[in-house]
N, CA and C of each residue as an Amber inpcrd file, in Angstrom:
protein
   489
  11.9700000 -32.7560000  27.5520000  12.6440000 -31.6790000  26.8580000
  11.6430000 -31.0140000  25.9100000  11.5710000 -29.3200000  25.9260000
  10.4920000 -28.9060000  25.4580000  11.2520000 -28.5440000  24.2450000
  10.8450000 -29.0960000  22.8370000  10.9890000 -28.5510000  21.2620000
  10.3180000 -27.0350000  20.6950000  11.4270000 -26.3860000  20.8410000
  11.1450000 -24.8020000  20.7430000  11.5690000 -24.6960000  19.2050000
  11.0250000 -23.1860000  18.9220000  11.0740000 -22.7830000  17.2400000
  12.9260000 -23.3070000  16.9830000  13.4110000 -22.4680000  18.0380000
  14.8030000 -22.3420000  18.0060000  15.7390000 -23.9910000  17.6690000
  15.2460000 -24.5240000  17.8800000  15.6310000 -25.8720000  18.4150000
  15.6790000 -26.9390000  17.0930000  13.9750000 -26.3670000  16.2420000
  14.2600000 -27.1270000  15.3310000  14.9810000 -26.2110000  14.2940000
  15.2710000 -24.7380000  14.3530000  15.7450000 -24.4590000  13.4260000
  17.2920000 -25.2310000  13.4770000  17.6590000 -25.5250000  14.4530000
  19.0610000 -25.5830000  14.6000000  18.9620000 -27.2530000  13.8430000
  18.3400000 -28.0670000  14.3790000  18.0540000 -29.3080000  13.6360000
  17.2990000 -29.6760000  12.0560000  17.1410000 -28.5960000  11.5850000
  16.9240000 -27.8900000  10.2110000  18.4200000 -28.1720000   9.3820000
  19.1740000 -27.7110000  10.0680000  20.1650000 -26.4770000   9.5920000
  20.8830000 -28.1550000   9.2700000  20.9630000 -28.9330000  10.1170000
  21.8850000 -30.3410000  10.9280000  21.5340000 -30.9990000   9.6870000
  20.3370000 -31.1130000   9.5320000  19.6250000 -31.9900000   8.5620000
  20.1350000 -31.9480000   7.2530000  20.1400000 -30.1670000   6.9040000
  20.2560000 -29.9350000   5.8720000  21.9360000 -29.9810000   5.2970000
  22.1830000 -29.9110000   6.2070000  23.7570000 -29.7230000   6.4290000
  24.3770000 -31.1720000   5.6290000  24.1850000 -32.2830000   6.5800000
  24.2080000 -33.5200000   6.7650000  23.7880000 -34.2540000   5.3350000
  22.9180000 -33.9720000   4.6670000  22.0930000 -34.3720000   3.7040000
  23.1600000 -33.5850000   2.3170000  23.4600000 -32.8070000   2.4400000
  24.4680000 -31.7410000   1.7060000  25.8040000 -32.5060000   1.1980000
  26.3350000 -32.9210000   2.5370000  27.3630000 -33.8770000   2.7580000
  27.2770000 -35.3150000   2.0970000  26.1210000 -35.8220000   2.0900000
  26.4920000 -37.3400000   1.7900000  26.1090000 -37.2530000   0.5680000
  24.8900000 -36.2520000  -0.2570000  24.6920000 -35.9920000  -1.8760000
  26.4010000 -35.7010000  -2.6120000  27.0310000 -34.7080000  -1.7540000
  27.8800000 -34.6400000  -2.3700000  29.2120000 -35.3500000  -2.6580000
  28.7570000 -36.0730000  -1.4710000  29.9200000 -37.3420000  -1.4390000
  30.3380000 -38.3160000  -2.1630000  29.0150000 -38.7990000  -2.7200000
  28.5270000 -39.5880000  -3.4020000  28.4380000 -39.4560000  -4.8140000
  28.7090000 -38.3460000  -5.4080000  28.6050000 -37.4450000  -6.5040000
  30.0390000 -38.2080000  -7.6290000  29.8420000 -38.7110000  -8.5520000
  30.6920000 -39.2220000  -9.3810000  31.6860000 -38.5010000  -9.8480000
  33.0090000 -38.7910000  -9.8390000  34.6650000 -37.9580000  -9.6500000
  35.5420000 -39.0370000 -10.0620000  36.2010000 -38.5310000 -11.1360000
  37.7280000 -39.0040000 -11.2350000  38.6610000 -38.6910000 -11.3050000
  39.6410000 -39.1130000 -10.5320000  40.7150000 -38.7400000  -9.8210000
  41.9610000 -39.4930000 -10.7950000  43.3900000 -38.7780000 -10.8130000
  44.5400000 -38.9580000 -11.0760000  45.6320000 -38.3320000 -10.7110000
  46.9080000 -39.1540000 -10.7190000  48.3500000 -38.1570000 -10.2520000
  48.9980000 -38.4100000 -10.9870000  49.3140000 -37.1320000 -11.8040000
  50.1770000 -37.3820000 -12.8790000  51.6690000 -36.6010000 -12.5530000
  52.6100000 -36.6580000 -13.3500000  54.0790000 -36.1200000 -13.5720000
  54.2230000 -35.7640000 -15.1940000  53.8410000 -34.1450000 -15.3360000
  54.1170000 -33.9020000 -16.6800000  55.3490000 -33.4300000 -16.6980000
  56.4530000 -33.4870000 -17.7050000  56.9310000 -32.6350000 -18.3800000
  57.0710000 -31.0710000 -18.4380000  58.3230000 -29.8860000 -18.8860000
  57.5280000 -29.0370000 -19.3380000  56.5930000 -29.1310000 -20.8260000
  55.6410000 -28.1030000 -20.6820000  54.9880000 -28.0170000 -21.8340000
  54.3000000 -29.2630000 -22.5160000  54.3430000 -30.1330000 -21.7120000
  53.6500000 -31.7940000 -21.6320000  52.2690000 -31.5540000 -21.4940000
  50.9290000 -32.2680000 -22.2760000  49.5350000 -32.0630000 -21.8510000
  49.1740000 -33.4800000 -21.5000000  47.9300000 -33.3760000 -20.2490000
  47.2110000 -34.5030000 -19.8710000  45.9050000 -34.2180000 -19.9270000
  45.2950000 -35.0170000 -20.4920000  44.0360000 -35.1640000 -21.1620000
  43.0220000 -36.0800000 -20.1280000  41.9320000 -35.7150000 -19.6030000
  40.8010000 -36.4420000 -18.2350000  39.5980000 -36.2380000 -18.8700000
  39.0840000 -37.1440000 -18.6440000  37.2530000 -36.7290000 -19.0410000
  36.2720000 -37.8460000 -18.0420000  34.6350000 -37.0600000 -18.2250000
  34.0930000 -37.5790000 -17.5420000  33.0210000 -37.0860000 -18.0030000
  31.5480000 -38.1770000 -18.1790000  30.1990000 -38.1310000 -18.7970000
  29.6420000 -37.3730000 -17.6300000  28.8460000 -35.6660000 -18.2990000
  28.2170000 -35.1530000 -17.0370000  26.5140000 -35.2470000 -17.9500000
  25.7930000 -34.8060000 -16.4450000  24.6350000 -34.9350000 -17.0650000
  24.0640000 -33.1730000 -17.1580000  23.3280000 -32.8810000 -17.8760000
  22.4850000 -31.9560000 -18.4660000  22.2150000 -30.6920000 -17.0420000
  22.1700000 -29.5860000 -17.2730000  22.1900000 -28.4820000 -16.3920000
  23.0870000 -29.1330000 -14.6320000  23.8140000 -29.6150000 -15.0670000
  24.1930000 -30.0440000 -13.6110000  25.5590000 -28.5670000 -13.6920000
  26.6070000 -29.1660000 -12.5240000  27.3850000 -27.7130000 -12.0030000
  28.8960000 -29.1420000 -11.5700000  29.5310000 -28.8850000 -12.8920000
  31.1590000 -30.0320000 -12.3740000  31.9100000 -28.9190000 -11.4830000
  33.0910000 -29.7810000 -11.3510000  34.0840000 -29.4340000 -10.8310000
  35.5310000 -29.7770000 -10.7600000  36.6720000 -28.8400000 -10.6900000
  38.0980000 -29.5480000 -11.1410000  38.4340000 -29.0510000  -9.9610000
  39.3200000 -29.8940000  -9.2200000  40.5950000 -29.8510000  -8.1830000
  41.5530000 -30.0570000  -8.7230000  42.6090000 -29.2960000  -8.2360000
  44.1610000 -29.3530000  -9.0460000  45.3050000 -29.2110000  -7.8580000
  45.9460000 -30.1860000  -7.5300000  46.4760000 -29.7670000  -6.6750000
  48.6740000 -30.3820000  -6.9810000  48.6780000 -29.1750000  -6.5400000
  50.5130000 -29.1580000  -6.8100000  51.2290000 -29.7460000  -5.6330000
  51.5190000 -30.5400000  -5.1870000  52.3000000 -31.5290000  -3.8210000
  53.2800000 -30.4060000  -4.1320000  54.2810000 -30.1870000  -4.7810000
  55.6460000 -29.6100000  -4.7430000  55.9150000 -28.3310000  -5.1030000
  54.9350000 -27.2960000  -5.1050000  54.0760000 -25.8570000  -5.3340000
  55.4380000 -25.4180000  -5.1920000  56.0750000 -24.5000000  -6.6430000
  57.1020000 -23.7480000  -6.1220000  56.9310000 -22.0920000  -6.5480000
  55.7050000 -22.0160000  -6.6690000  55.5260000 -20.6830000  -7.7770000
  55.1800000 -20.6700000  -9.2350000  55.4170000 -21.9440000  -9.8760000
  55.3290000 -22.1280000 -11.1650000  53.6830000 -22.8010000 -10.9270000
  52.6790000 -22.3320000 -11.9090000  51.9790000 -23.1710000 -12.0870000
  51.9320000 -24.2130000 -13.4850000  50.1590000 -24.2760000 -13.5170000
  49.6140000 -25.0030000 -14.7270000  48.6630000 -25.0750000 -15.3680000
  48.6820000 -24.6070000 -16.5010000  47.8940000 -23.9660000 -17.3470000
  46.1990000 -25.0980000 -17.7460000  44.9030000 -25.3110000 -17.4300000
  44.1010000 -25.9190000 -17.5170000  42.8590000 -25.4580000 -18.7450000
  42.1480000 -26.3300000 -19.1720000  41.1040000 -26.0420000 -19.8950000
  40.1470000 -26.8430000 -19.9490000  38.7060000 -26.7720000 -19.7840000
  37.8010000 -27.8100000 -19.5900000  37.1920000 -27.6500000 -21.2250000
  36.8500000 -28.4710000 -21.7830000  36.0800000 -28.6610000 -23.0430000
  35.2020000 -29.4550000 -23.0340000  34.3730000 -29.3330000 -23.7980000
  33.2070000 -30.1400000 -24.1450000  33.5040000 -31.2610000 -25.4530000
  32.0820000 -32.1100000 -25.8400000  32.5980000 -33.4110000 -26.4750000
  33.0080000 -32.4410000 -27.8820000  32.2340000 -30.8340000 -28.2690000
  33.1020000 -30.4590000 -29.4500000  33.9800000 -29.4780000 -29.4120000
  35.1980000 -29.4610000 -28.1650000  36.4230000 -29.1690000 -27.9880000
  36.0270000 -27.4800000 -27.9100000  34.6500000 -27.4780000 -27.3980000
  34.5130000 -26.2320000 -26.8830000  35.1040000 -25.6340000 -25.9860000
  35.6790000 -24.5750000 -25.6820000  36.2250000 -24.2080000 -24.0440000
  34.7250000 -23.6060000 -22.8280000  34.8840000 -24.5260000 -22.0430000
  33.8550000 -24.4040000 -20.8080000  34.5210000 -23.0900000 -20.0790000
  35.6680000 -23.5810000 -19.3670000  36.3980000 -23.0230000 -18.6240000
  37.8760000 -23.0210000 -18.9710000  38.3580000 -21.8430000 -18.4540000
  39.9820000 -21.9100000 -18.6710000  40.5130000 -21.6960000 -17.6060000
  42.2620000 -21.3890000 -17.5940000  42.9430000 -20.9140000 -16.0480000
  43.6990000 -21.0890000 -16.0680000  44.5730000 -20.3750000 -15.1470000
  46.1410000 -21.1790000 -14.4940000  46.1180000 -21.2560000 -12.9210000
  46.6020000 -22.6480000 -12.5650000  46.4430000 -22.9240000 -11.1690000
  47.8610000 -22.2900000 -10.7650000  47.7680000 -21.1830000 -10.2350000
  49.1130000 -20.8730000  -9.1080000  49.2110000 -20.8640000  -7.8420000
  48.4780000 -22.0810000  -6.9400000  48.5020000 -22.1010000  -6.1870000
  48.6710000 -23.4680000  -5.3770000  48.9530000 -23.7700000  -4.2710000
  48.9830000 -25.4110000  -4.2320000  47.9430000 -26.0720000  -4.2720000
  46.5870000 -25.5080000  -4.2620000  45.3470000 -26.3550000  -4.3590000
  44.6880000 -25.1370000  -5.2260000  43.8680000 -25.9640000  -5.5880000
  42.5470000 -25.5340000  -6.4150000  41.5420000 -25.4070000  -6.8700000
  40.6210000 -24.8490000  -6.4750000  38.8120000 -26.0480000  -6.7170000
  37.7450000 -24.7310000  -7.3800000  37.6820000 -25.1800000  -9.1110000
  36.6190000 -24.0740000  -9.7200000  35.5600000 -25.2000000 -10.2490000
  34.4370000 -24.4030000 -10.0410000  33.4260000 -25.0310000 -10.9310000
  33.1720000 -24.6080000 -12.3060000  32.5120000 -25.3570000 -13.0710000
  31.8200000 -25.1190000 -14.0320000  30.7380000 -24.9780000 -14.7250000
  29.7100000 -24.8070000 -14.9470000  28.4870000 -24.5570000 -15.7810000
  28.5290000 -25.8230000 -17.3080000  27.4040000 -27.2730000 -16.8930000
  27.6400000 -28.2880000 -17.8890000  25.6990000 -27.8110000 -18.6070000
  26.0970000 -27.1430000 -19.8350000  24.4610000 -27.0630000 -20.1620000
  24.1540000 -28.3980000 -20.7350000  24.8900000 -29.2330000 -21.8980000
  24.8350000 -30.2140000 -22.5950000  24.8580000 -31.5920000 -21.6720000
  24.4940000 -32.6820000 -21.8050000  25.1970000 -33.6680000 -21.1150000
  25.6380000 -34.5710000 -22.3950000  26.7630000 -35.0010000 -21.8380000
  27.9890000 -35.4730000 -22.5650000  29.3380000 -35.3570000 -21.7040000
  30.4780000 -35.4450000 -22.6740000  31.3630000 -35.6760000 -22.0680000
  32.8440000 -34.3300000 -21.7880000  32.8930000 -34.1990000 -21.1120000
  33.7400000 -33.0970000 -20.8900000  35.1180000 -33.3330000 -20.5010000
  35.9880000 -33.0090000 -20.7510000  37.6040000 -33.1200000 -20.4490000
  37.9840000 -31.9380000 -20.0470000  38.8660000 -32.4110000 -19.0510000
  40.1660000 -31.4470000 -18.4160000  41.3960000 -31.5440000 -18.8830000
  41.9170000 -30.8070000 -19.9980000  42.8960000 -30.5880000 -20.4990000
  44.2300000 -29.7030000 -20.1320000  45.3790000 -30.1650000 -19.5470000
  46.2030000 -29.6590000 -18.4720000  47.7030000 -29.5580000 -19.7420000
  48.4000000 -28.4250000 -19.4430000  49.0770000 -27.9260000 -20.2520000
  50.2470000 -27.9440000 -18.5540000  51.5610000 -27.9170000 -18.5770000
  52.1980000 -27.8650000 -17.3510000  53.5020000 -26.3600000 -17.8110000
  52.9030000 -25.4010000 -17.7680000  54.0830000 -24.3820000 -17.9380000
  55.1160000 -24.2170000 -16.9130000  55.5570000 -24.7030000 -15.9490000
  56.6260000 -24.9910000 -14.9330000  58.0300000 -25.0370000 -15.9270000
  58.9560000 -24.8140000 -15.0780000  59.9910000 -24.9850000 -16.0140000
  61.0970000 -26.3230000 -15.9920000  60.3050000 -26.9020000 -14.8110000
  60.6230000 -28.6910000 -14.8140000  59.0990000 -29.7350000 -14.6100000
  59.7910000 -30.5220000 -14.6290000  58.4170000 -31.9800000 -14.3180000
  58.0340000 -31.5990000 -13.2890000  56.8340000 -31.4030000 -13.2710000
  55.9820000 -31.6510000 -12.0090000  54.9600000 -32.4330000 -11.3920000
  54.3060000 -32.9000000 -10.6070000  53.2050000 -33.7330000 -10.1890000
  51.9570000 -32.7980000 -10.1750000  51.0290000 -33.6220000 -10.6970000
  49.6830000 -32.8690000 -10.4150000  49.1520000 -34.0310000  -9.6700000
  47.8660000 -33.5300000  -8.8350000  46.8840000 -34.6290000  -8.2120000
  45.9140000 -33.6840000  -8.8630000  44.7100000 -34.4270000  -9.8850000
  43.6340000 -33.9420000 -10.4120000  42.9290000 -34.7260000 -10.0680000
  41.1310000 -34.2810000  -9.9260000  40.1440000 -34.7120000  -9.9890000
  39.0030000 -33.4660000 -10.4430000  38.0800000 -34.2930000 -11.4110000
  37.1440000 -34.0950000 -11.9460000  35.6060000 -34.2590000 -11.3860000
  34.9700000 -33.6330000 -11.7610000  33.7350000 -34.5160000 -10.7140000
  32.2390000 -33.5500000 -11.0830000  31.3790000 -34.0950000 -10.3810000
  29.6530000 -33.6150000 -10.5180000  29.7300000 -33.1250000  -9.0810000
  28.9750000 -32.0220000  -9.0020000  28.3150000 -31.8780000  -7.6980000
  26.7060000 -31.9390000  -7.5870000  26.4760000 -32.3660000  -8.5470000
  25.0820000 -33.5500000  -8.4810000  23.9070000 -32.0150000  -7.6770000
  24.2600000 -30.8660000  -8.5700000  23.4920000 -29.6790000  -8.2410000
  21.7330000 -29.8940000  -8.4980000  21.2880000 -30.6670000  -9.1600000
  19.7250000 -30.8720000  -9.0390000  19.5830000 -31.2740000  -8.0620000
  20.4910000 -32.5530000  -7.4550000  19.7560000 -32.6890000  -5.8880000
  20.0600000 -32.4890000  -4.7730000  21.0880000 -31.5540000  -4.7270000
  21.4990000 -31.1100000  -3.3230000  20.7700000 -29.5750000  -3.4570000
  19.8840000 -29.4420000  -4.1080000  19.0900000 -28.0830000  -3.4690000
  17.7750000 -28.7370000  -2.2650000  17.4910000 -30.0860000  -2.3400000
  16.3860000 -30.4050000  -0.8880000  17.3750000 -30.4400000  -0.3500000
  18.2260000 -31.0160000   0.4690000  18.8720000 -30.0450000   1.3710000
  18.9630000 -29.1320000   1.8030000  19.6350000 -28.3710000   0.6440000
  20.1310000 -26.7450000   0.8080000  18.6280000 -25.7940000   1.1080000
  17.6550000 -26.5560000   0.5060000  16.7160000 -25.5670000   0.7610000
  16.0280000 -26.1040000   2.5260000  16.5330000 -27.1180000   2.9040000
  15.7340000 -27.6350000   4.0650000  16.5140000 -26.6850000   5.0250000
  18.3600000 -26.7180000   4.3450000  19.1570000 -25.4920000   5.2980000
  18.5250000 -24.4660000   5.4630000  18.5440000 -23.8880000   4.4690000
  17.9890000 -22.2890000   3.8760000  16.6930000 -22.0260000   5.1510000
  15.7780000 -23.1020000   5.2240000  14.4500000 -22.3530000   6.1030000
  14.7420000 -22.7460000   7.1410000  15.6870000 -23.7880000   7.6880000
  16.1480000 -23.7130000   9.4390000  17.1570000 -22.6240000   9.3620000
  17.9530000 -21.7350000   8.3050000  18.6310000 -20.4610000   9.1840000
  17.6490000 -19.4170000   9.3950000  16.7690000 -19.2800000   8.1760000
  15.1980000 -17.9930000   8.3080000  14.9910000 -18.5530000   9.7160000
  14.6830000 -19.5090000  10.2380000  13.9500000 -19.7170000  11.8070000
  14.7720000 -19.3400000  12.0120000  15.6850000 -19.5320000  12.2550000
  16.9760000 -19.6190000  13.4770000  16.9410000 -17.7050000  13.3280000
  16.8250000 -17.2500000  12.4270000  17.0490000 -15.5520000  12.0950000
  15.6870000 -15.2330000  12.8470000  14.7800000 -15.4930000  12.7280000
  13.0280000 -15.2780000  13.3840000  13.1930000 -15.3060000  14.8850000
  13.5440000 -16.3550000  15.4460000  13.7970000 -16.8130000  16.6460000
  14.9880000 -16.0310000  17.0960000  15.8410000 -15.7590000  16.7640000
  16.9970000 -14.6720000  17.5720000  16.4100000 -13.5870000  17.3730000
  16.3490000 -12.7380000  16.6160000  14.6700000 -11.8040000  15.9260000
  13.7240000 -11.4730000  17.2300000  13.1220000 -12.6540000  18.1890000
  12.1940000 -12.2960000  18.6210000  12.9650000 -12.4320000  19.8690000
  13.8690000 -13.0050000  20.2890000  14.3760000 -12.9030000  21.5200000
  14.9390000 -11.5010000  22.2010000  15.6260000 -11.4950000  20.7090000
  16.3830000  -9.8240000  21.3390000  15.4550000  -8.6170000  20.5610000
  14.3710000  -8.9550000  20.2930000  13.7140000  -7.3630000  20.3190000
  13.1810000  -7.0050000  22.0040000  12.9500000  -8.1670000  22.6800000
  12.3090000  -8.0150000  23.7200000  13.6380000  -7.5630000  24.7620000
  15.0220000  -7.7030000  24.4830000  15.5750000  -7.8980000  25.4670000
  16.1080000  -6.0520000  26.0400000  16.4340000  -5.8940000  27.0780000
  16.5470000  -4.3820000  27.4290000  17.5010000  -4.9780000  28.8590000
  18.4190000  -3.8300000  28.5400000  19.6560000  -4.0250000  29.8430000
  19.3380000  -3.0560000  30.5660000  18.7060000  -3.3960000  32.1130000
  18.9150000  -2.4980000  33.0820000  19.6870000  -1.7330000  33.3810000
  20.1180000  -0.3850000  33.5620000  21.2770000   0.9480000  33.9310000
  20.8630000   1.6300000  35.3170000  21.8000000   1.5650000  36.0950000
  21.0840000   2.5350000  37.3260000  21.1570000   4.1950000  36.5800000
  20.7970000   4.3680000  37.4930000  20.5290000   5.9930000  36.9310000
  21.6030000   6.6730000  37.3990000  22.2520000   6.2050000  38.6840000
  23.4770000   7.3170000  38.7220000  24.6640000   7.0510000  37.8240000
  24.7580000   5.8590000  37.1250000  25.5810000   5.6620000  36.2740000
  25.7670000   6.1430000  35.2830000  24.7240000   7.0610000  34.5360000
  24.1490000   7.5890000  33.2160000  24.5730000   9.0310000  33.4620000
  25.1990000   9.8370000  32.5900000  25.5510000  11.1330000  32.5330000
  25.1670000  11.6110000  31.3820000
């Protein structure tokens, strides 16, 4: 089997892909399911480290239109991020410049008890760029290599077909 440009871009891409997947898998998250109240708050935290990139999932099992009001803070009750989840799932990131400890602070404006499923988490952004960057130059091939295939390519027309 002959290993063409094309070939490894695609096994570039696999690599990088793959490598993407298990950094992020692996990436430290805590998870809970709670049942607030109205107007009830639940309080989550989790030690991030320094220029990294968190993340909150929020998800409503019993989504009726009502959401729930969220806020991420820092260890001095700074606001990172704010929001209201109105939807049955939810996934925003955040920007952690400090490392320390950050909380997800959940406010439930619904007008009965509801369930949340939350999780908190790192996406461990310093080291899923070797990956992303191993992705990044198997799609440039993969763009080079389709690039050079179809500049060359030209569709035959008979001539009485052409008006």
């Amino acid at each position: 089997m002959k290993l063409t440009l094309f070939k490894i871009s695609i096994l570039l891409i696999i690599i990088g892909a793959s490598g993407t997947g298990v950094i992020f898998s692996e990436a430290e998250r805590v998870t809970d399911v709670i049942l607030l109240k109205q107007n009830e708050t639940y309080e989550m935290s989790m030690i991030f480290d320094a220029n990294d990139v968190g993340y909150h999932k929020v998800t409503i099992p019993e989504f009726e239109g009502q959401g729930v009001f969220y806020r991420i803070v820092d260890e001095n009750y700074d606001t990172v991020s704010k929001g209201i989840v109105e939807t049955k799932m939810s996934i925003k990131y955040f920007d952690v410049k400090e490392t320390g400890v950050h909380t997800i602070i959940m406010t439930n404006i619904a007008q009965e008890k509801m369930n949340y499923e939350v999780e908190i988490g790192s996406t461990n952004a310093s080291i899923i760029s070797i990956p992303a960057g191993v992705m990044f130059v198997g799609g440039l091939l993969l763009l080079f290599t389709s690039y050079m295939k179809l500049k060359n390519y030209r569709i035959e027309q008979p001539d009485e077909n052409i008006k």
